[in-house]
Structures are given as structure tokens and as C-alpha cells.
matplotlib code that plots the C-alpha trace (Angstrom):
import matplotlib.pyplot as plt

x = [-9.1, -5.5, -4.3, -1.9, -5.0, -7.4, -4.3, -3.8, -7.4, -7.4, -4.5, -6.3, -9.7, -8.8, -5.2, -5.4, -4.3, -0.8, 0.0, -0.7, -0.3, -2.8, -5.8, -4.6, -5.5, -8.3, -9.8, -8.9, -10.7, -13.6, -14.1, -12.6, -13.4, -16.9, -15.7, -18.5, -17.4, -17.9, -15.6, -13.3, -12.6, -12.5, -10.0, -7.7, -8.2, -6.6, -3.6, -2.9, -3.2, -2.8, -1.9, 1.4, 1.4, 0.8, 3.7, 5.5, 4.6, 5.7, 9.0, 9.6, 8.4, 11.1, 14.1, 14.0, 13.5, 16.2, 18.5, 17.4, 14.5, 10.8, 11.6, 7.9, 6.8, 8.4, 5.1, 4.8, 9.0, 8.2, 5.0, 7.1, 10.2, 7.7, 5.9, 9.6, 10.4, 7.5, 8.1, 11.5, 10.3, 7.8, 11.0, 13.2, 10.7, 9.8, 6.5, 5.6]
y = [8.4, 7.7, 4.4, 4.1, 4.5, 2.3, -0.4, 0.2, -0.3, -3.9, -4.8, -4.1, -5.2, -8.5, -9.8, -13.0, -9.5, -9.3, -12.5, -12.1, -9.7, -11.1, -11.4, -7.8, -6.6, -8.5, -7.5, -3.8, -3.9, -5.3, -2.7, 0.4, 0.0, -1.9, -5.3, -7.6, -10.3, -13.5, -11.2, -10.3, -13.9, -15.0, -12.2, -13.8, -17.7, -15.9, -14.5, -17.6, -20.2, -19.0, -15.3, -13.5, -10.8, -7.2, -5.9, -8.8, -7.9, -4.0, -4.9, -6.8, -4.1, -1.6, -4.1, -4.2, -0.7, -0.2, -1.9, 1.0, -1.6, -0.9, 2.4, 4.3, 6.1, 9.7, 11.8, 10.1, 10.9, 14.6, 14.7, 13.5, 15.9, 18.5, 17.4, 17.2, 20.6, 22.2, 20.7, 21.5, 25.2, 25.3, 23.9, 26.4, 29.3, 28.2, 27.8, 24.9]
z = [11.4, 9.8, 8.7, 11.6, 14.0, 11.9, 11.8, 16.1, 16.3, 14.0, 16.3, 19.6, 18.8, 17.1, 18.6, 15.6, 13.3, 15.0, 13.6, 10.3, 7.6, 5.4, 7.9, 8.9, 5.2, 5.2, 7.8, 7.4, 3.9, 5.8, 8.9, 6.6, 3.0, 3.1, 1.5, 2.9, 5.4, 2.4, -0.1, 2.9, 3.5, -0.1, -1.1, 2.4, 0.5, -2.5, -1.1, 1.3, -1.2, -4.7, -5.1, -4.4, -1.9, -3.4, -1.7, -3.2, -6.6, -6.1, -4.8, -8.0, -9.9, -7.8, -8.5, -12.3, -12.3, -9.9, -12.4, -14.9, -17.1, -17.8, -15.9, -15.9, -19.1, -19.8, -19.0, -15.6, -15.2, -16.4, -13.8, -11.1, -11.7, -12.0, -8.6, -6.7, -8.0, -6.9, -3.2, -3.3, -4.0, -1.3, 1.2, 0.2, 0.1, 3.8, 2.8, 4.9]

ax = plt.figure().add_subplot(projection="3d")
ax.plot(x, y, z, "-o")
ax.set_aspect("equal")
plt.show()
């Protein structure tokens, strides 16, 4: 099963999910990654009353890098270029 499907079944199987984000995650670790119930619903305490978001976290990390500091390390810039060239390649070969 994809993500999308696992998510669709969340939503339909436990409507409280549409609502929030958080319990979404949480119970997605739960049902699709094995976190027991007690760590399910100690990771959800976390994120609603003391940690920040994940998602919050990377889109901090995107904005100072957007402004061109702590920009990643030059072997994962090379790896990447490398990666984007290859897939270009396959594209324009019509490989795909």
C-alpha cells in the first residue's frame, strides 16, 4: 500500500484524523510503522504540548538555506548534481 492509500484509510477508518495533523501522524506511526499504542500517544503529548512540528522545523531549515546560509555540505551538493544529471539523461534519452 502507498502512503496516499494508508493516509485515505486513517481518514476513513478514524474521522477524529481529518481534524488533526498530529493525531493523523500519530496514528499512522501506530497502524503502519509498529509504534505501540502507549508510545503512539506519548510521541502525540510531545508534539501538542512541548515539541515543534517536524514539518515546522524543515521549513526553517529551507528558509535559511533559501537565503544562500548553512547550504548542505559540498559532497551531498556533488551527489545531488550528479543524481539530477543522471535523471535528466534518462528524460532525454526517453528512457522512461
Amino acid at each position: 500500500m502507498s502512503i496516499i492509500n494508508n493516509v485515505a484509510n486513517l481518514l476513513m477508518t478514524n474521522p477524529e484524523t481529518r481534524n488533526s495533523d498530529q493525531l493523523l501522524m500519530t496514528k499512522y506511526w501506530e497502524k503502519f510503522n509498529g509504534l505501540s499504542p502507549y508510545k503512539a500517544q506519548v510521541l502525540y503529548d510531545f508534539l501538542n504540548k512541548k515539541g515543534v512540528n517536524p514539518e515546522t522545523i524543515r521549513r526553517s531549515r529551507q528558509l535559511i538555506q533559501a537565503d544562500g546560509y548553512c547550504l548542505p555540505t559540498n559532497e551531498i551538493v556533488t551527489a545531488r548534481r550528479l543524481k539530477e544529471k543522471r535523471i535528466n539523461n534518462i528524460v532525454k534519452h526517453g528512457e522512461i
